[in-house]
C-alpha positions as a Markdown table, in Angstrom:
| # | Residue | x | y | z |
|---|---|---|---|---|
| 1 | Unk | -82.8 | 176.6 | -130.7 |
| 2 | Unk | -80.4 | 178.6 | -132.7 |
| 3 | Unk | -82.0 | 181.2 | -135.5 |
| 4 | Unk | -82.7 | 179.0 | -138.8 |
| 5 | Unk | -81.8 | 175.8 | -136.7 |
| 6 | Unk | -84.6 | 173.1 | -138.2 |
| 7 | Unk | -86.3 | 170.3 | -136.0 |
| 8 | Unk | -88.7 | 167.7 | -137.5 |
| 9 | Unk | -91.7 | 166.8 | -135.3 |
| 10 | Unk | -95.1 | 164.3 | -134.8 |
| 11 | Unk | -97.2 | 164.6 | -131.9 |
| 12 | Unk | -100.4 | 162.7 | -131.1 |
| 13 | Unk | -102.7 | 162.8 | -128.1 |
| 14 | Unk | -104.0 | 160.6 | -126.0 |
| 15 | Unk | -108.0 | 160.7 | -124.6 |
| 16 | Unk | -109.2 | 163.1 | -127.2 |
| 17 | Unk | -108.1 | 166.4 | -129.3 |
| 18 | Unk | -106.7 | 168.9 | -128.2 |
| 19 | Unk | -106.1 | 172.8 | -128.9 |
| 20 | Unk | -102.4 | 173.9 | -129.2 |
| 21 | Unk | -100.4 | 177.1 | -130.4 |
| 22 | Unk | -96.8 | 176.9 | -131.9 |
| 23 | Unk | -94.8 | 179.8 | -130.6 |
| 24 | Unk | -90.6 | 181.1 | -130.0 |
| 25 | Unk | -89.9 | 183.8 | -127.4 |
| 26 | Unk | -86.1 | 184.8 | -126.3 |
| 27 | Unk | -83.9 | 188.0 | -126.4 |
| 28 | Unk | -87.1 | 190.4 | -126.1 |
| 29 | Unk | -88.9 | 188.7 | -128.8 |
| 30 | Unk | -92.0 | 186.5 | -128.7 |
| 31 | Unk | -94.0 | 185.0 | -132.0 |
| 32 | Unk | -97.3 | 182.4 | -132.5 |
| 33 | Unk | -96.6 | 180.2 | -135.2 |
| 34 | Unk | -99.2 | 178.4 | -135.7 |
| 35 | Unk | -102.8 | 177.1 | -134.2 |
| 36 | Unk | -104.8 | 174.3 | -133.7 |
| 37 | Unk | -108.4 | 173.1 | -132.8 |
| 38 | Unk | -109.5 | 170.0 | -131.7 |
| 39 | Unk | -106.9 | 168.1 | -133.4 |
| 40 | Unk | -105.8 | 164.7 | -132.0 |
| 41 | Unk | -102.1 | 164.8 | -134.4 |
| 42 | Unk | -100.0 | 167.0 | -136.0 |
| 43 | Unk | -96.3 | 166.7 | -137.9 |
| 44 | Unk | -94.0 | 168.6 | -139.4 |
| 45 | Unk | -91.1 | 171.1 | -139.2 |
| 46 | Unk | -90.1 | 174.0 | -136.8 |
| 47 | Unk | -87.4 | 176.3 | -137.8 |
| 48 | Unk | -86.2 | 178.8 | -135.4 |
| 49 | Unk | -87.2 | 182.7 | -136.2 |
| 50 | Unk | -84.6 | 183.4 | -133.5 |
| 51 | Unk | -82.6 | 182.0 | -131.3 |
| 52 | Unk | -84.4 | 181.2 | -128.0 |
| 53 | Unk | -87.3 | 178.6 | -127.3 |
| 54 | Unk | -89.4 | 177.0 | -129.8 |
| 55 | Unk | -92.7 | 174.9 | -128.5 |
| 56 | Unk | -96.1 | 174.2 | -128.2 |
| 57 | Unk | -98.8 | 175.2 | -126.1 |
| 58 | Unk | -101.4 | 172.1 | -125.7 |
| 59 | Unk | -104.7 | 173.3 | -124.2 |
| 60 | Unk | -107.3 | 170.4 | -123.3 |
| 61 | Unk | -110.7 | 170.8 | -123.4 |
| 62 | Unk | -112.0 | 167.7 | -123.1 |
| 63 | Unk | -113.5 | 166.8 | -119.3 |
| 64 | Unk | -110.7 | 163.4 | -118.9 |
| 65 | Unk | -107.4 | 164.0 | -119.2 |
| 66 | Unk | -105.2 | 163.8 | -122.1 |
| 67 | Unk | -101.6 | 162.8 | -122.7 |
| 68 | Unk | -99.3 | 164.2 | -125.4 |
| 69 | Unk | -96.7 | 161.9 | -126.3 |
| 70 | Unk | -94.0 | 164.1 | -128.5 |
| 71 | Unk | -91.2 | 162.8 | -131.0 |
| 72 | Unk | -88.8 | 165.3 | -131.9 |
| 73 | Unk | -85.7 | 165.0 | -133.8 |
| 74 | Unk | -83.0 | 167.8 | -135.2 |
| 75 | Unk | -81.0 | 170.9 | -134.6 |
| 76 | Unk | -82.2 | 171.7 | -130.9 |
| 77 | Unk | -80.3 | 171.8 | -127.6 |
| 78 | Unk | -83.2 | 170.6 | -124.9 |
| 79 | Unk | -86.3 | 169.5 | -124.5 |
| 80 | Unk | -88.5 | 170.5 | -121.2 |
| 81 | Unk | -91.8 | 169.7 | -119.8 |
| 82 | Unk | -93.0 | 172.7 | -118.2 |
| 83 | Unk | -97.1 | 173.1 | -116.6 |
């Protein structure tokens, strides 16, 4: 995303809570946002610190696995899945 660029999100797992962190990194610079524990939803807005990559880290803690379906929507160029 693009410095001030704004994106609207809702997430919601699947199988049980989860742990995540909110965070940008890109052009030497890296941030947490935000944190999260043992929440099973979240919503809201992300706007860019800096130009480079906004996302989420999703930790699971639960012993089954858990899927994270993501709806995003706004100023952002692409989305990737990465493990």
């Amino acid at each position: 995303m693009e410095e001030g660029a704004v994106a609207t999100f809702v997430w919601a797992s699947v199988g049980g809570p989860l742990h995540f962190d909110t965070h940008c990194d890109g052009n030497g610079n890296s941030i947490s946002d935000e944190k999260g524990r043992g929440l099973p939803k979240d919503e809201g807005e992300r706007e860019a610190d800096f130009t480079g990559n906004q996302g989420w880290f999703f930790h699971n803690r639960n012993d089954n696995d858990v899927t994270v379906v993501l709806r995003v929507r706004g100023d952002y160029g692409e989305l990737n899945k990465v493990f």
